[in-house]
C-alpha positions as CSV (number, residue, x, y, z in Angstrom):
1,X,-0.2,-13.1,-63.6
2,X,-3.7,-14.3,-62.8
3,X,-2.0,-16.6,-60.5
4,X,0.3,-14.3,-59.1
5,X,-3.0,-11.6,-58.1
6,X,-5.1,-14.6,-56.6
7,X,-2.3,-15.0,-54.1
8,X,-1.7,-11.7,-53.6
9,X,-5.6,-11.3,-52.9
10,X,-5.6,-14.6,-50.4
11,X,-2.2,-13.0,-48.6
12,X,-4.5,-10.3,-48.0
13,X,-7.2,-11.5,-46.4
14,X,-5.6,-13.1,-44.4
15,X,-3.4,-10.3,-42.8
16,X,-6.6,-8.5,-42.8
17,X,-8.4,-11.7,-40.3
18,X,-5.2,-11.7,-38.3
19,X,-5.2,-7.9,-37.7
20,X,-9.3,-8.5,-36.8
21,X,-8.9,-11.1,-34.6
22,X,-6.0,-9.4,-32.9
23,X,-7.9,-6.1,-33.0
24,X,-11.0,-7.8,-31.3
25,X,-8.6,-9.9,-29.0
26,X,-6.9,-6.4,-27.6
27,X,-10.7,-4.7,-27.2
28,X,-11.6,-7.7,-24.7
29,X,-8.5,-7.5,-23.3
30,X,-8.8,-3.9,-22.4
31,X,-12.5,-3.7,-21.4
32,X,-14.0,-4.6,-18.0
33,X,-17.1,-4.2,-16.4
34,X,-17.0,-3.7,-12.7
35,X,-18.9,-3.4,-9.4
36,X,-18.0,-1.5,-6.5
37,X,-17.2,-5.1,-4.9
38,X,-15.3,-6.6,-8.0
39,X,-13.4,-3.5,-7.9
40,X,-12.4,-3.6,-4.4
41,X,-11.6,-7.6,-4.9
42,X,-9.3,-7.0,-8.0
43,X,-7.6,-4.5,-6.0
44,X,-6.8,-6.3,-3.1
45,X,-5.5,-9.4,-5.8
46,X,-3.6,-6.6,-7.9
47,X,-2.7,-2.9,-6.5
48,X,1.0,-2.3,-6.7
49,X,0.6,-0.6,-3.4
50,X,-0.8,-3.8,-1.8
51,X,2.1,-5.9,-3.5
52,X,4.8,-3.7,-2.0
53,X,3.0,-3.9,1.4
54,X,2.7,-8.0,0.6
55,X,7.3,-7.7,0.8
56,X,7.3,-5.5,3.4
57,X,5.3,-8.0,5.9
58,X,6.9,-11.4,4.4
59,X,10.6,-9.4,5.1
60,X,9.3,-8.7,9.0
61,X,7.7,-12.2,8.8
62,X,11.1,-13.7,8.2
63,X,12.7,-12.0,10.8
64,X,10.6,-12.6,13.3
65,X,10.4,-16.4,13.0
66,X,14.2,-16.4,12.7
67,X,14.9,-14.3,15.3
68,X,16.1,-16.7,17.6
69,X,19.0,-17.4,15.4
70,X,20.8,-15.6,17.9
71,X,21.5,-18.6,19.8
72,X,23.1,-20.1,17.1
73,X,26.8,-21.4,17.5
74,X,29.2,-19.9,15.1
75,X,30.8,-22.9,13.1
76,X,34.3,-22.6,11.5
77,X,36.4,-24.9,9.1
78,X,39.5,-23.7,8.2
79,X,42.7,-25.1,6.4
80,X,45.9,-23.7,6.3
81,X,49.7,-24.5,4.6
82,X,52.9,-22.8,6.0
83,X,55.8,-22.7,3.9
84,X,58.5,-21.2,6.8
85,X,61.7,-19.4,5.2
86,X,64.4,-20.6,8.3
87,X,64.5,-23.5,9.5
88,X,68.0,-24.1,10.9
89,X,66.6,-23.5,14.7
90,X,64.4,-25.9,14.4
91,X,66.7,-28.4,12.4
92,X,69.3,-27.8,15.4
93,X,67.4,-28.7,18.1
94,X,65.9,-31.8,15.7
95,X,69.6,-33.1,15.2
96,X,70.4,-32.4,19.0
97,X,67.1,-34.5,20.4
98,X,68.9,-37.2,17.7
99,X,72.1,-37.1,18.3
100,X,71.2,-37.8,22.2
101,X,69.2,-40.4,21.5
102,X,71.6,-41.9,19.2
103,X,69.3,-41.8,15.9
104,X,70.7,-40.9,12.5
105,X,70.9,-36.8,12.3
106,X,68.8,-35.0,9.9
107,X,69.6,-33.2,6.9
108,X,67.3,-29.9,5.6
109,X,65.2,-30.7,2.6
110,X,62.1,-28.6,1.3
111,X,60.0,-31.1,2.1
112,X,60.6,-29.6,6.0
113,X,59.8,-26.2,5.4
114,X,56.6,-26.8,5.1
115,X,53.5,-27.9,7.6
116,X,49.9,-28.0,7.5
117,X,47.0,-26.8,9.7
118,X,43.5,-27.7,10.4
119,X,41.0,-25.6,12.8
120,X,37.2,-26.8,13.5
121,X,36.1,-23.5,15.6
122,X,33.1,-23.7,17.4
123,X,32.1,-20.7,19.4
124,X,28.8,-20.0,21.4
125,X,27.6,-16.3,22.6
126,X,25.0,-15.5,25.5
127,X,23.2,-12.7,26.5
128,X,20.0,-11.9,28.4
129,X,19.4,-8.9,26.2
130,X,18.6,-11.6,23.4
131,X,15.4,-12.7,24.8
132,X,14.4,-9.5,24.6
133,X,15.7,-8.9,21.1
134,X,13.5,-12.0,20.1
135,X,10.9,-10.5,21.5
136,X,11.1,-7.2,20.0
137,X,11.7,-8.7,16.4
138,X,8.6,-11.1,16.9
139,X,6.2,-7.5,17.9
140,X,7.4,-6.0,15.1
141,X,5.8,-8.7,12.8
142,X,2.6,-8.0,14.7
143,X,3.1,-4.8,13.9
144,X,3.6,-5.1,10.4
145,X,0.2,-7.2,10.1
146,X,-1.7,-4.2,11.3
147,X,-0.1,-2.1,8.9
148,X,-0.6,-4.6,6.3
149,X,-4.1,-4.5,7.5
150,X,-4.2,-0.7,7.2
151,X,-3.3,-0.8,3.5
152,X,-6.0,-3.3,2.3
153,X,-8.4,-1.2,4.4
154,X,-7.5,2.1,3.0
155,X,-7.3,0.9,-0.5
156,X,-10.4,-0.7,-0.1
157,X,-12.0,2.5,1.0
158,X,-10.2,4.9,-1.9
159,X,-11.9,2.1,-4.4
160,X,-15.2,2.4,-3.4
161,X,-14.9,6.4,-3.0
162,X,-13.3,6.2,-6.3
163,X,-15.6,4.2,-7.6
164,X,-18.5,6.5,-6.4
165,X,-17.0,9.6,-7.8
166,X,-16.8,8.5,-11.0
167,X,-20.3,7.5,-10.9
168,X,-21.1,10.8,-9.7
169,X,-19.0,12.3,-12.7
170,X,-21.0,9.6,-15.4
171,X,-23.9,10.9,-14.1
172,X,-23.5,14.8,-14.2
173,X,-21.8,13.8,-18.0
174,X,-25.1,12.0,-18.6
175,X,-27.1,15.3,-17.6
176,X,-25.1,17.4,-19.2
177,X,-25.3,15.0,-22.3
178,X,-29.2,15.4,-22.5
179,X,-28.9,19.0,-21.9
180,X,-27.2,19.3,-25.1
181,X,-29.1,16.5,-26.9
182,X,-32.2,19.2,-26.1
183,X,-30.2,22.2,-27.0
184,X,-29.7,20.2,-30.3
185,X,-33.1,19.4,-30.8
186,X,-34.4,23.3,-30.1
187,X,-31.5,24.8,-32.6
188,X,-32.9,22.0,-35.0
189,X,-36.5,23.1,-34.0
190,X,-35.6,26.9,-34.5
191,X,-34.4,26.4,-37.8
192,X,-37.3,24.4,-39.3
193,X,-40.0,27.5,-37.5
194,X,-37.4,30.3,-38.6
195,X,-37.6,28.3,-42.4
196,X,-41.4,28.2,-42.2
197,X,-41.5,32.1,-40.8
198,X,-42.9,31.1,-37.6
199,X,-40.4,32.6,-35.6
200,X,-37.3,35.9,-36.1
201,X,-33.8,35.2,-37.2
202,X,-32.8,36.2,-33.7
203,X,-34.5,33.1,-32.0
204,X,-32.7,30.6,-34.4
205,X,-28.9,32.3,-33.3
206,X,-30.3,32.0,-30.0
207,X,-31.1,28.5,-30.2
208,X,-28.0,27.6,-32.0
209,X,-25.3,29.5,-29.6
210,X,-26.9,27.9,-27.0
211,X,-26.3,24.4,-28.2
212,X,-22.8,25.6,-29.8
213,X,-21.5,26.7,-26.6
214,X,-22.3,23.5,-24.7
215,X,-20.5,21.3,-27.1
216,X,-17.1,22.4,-25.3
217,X,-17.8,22.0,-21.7
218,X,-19.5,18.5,-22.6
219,X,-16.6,17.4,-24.2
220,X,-14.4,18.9,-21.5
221,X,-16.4,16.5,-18.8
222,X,-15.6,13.6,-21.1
223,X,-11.5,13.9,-21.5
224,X,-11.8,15.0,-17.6
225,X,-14.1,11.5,-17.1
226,X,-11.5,9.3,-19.3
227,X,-8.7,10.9,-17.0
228,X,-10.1,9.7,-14.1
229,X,-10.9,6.2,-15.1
230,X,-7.2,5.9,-16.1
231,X,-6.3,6.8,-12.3
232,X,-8.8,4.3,-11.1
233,X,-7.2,1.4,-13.6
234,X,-3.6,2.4,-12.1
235,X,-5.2,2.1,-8.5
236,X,-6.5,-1.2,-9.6
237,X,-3.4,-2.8,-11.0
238,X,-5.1,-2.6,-15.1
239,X,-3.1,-1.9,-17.5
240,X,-3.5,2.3,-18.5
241,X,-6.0,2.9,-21.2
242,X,-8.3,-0.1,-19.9
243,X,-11.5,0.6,-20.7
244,X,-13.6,0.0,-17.4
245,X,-17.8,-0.2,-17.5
246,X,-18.9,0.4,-13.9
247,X,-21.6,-1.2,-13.2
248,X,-23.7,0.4,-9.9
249,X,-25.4,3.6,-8.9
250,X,-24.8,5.7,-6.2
251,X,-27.4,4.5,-3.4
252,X,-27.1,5.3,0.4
253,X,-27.9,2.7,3.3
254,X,-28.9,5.1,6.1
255,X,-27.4,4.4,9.4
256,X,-28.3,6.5,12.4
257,X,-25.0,7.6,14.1
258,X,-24.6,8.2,17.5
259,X,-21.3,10.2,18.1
260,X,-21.2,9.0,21.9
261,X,-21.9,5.4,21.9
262,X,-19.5,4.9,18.8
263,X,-16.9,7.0,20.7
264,X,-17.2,4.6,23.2
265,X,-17.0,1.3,21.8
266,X,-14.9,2.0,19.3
267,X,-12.4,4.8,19.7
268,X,-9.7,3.0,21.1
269,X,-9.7,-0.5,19.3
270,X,-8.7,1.3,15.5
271,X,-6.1,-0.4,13.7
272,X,-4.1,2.8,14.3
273,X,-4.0,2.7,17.8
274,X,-3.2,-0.7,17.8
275,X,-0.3,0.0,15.9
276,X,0.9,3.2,17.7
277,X,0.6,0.9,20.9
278,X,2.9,-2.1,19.2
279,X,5.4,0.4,17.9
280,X,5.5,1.8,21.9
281,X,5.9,-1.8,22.8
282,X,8.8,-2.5,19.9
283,X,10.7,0.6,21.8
284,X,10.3,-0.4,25.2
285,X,11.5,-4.5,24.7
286,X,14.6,-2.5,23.0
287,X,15.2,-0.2,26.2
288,X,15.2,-3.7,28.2
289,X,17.2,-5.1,25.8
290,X,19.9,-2.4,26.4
291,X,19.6,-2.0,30.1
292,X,20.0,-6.1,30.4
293,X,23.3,-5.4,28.0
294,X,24.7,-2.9,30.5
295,X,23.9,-4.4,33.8
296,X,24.3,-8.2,33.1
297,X,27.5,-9.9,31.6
298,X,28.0,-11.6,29.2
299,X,29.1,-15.6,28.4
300,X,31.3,-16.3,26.0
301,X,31.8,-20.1,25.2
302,X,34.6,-21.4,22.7
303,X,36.1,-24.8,21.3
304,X,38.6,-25.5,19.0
305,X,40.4,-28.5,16.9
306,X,43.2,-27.5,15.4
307,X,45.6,-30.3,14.1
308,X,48.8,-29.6,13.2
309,X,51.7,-31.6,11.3
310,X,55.0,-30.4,9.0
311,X,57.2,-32.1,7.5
312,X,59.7,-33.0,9.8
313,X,58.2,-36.1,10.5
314,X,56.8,-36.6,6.7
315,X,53.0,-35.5,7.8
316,X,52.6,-38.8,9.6
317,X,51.9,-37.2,12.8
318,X,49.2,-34.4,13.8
319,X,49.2,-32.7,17.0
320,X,46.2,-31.1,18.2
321,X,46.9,-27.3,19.2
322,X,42.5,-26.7,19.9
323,X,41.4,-25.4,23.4
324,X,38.5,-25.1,25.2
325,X,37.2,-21.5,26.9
326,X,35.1,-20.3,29.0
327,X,34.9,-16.2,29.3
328,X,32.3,-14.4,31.0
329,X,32.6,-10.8,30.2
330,X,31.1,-7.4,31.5
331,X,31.4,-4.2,30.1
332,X,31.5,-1.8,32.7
333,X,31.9,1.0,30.7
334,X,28.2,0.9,29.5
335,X,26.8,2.0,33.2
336,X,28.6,4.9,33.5
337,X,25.6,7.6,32.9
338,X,27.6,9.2,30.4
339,X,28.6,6.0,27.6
340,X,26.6,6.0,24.4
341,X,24.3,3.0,25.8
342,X,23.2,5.1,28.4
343,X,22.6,7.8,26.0
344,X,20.6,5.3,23.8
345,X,18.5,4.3,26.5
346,X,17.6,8.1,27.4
347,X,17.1,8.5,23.9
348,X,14.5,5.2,23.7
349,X,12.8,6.4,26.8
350,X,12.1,10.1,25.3
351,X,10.5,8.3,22.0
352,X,8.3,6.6,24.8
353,X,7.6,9.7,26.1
354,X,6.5,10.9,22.0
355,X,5.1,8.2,21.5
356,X,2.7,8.3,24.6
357,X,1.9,12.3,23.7
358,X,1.1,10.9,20.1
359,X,-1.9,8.4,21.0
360,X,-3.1,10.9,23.0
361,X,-3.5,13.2,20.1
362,X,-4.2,10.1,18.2
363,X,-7.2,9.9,20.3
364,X,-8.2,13.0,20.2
365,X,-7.7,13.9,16.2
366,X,-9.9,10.2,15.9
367,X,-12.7,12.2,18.1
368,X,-12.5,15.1,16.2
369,X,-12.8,13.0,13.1
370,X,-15.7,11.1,14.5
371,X,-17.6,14.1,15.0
372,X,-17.4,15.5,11.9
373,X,-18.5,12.3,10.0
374,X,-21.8,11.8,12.1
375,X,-22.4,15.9,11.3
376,X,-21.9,14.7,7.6
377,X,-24.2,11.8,7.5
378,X,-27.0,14.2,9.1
379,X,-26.7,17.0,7.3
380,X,-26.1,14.9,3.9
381,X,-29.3,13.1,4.9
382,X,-31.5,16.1,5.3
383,X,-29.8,17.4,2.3
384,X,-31.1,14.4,0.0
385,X,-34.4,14.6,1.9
386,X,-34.7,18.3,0.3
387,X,-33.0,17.8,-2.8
388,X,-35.9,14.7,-3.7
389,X,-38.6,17.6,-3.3
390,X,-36.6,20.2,-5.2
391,X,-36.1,17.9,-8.2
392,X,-40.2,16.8,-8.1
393,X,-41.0,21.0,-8.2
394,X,-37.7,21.8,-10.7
395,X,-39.3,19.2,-13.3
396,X,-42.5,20.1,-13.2
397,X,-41.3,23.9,-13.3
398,X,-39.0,22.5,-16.7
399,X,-42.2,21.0,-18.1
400,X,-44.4,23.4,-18.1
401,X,-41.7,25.8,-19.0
402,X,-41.5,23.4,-22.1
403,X,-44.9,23.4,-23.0
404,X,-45.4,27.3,-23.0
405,X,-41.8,27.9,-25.2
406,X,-43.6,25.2,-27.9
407,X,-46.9,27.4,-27.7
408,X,-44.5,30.6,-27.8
409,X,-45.6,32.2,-24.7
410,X,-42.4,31.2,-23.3
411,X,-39.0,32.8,-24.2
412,X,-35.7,30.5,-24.7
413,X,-34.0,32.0,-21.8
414,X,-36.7,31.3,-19.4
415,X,-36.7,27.1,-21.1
416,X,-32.9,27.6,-20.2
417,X,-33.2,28.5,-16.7
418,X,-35.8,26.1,-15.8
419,X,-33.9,23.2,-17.2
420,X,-30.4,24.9,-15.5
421,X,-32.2,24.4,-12.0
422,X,-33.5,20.9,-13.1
423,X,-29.6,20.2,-14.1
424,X,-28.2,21.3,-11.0
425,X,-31.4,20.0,-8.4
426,X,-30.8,16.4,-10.0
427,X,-26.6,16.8,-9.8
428,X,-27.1,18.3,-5.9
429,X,-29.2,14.7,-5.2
430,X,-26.2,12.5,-6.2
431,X,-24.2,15.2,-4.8
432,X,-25.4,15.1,-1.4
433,X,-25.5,11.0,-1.6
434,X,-22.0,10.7,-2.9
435,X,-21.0,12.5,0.4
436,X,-22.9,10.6,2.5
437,X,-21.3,7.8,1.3
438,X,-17.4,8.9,1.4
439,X,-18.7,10.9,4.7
440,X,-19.9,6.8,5.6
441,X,-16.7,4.9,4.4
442,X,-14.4,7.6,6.2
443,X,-16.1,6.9,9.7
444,X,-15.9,3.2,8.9
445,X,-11.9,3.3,8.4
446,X,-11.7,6.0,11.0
447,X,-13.2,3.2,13.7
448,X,-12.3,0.0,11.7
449,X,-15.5,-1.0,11.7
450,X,-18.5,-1.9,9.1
451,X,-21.8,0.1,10.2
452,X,-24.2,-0.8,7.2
453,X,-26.7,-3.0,8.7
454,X,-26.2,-1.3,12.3
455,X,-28.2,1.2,14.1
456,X,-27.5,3.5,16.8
457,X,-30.1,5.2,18.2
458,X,-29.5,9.6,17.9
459,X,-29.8,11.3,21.0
């Protein structure tokens, strides 16, 4: 029994140092500590998004270096066995060449119903409209590298405003955190004057609903904070439920914005008006490629082996029944204004048309855009300017505030409200720099372009 309970009790422990170690193994596994530029990194190594855009550009990729495939011959083996049901005709006209000649007639066996047939096909197509195929397959791979580009651009961006929101919302749970750690310590305060009879019942209720009814909304911040670190670890590539550290604060590297000068340099070299221009490109080497199809012929080019033998002369000989041709071909029903090619090239040349109304708006939307950013950065920039002075007269309003509710000249309310506008002066600052931030990284990716470190002068 002794025996038995000893190893029982060494079973134990060591299921309980497996389960540790595993345990200890799966909290390293699911907890990171990030910057805003490890963030951005792992994302580009491990979004989903950006690994579907990775296919997308390796399938275009493919096409366009293979493209001129085209020009490939078409290459045919082919074997055939005939097994023909009459063959008296034949046999008759067999016997007739033999009886002329003299030779022994023939008599029908099953060996001479049947005959074999080999084909070798080789067969070579031309047309000018597949140089401009080629062409348009090879500018949609250029395409699809700016809109590859695009995607690690705006994932990079949502990361880092991602990144700085949920500093933002650590930092307004961190306020609110030490608001309640303070309502805490005054309901804890209350009740040790309200024991000693320094101050009415009514003061100690007050204290404690105070701190009772921030417990909720504190909590609420957190399961709202978790939440959004669970969207940031999908956006990442982590596995849901990974604990992520993020390691930064929200600072702001002032730029002075010029709306003119970045208008422009920079409006018209985005990647999105690169890409509207290719896709206007991809359309018009297809209308060529149609109009060469309708107004040009086409070259046909074939050659064949085909040897053939039955069994009329035991397989011994082959003829060979191949040709050799030569077509050149026009469809003339393709230029008649009405045919479906012509309607195909009306319909490509109306896209143009869209196409050519869109940049223009392009252009003018990325203006609009441009605008509104620099008007951010300024007004964000004053903003944190004024919010810096209201926190230095907020805390000294909170302290004082402080000092004359401990000498009980002071009600609670009044402690309340002064740390209230402390709380929300301190939450407007890192408001105000998270937007000049996003306001920042939006006119970056609007202009695909990096501004930190530049300066242009404000008129």
């Amino acid at each position: 029994m002794m025996k038995l309970k000893k190893q029982i009790l060494v079973a134990g422990l060591i299921i309980t140092s497996i389960a540790v170690s595993a345990q200890e193994a799966k909290e390293n596994e699911q907890s990171v500590t990030l910057t805003v530029d490890q963030a951005v990194e792992y994302a580009l190594k491990n979004s989903h998004t950006l690994k579907t855009a990775d296919i997308d550009l390796e399938i275009k990729k493919r096409a366009g270096d293979n493209a001129w495939n085209v020009f490939l011959p078409n290459v045919q083996l082919s074997g055939t066995v005939i097994r023909t049901n009459d063959i008296s005709s034949t046999l008759e006209q067999t016997n007739s060449t033999l009886a002329l000649a003299h030779q022994p007639l023939m008599t029908e066996t099953e060996k001479m119903h049947w005959a074999l047939a080999g084909n070798i096909g080789v067969s070579w197509n031309f047309s000018m409209a597949y140089i401009q195929q080629i062409k348009a397959s090879k500018a949609e791979y250029e395409a699809g590298k700016i809109t590859h580009e695009q995607s690690l651009k705006e994932t990079k961006t949502n990361v880092q405003k991602l990144f700085y929101g949920l500093l933002l919302q650590q930092e307004s749970l961190a306020i609110q955190k030490n608001s309640l750690a303070n309502a805490r310590q005054r309901a804890e305060q209350a009740e040790t004057n309200y024991k000693n009879g320094l101050v009415p019942e009514l003061s100690l209720l007050q204290a404690q609903v105070t701190y009772e009814n921030m417990r909720p909304d504190v909590k609420k911040a957190e399961r709202e904070l978790k939440q959004q670190i669970d969207t940031f670890a999908f956006l990442l590539g982590l596995p849901v439920g990974t604990e992520i550290k993020l390691a930064g604060s929200i600072t702001t590297e002032y730029i002075d914005a010029n709306y003119e000068k970045l208008i422009e340099q920079y409006g018209s070299s985005s990647l999105d008006i690169k890409s509207l221009e290719k896709n206007i490109e991809i359309v018009e080497l297809n209308c060529k490629a149609l109009k060469l199809s309708a107004y040009t012929p086409a070259l046909a080019l074939s050659w064949g082996y085909q040897p053939t033998g039955s069994g009329f002369n035991d397989f011994d000989e082959f003829n060979d029944k191949g040709s050799l041709s030569l077509t050149v071909a026009w469809n003339l029903t393709n230029i008649l204004p009405w045919s479906s090619t012509q309607q195909q090239i009306k319909t490509l040349n109306a896209n143009l048309e869209k196409l050519q109304i869109s940049k223009e708006m392009l252009l003018e939307n990325k203006r609009i855009e441009v605008r509104k950013a620099c008007n951010t950065l300024q007004e964000a920039r004053e903003q944190i300017t004024n919010m810096g002075r209201n926190i230095e007269l907020a805390e000294r309003s909170y302290y004082s505030t402080l000092k004359a509710y401990r000498n009980g000249t002071r009600e609670l309310l009044d402690l309340r409200d002064a740390e209230n506008q402390l709380n929300q002066a301190k939450l407007g600052l890192a408001a105000q720099k998270f937007n000049y931030i996003s306001a920042l990284l939006d006119l970056e990716n609007t202009l695909d372009i990096s501004l930190t470190g530049k300066t242009t002068e404000n008129k």
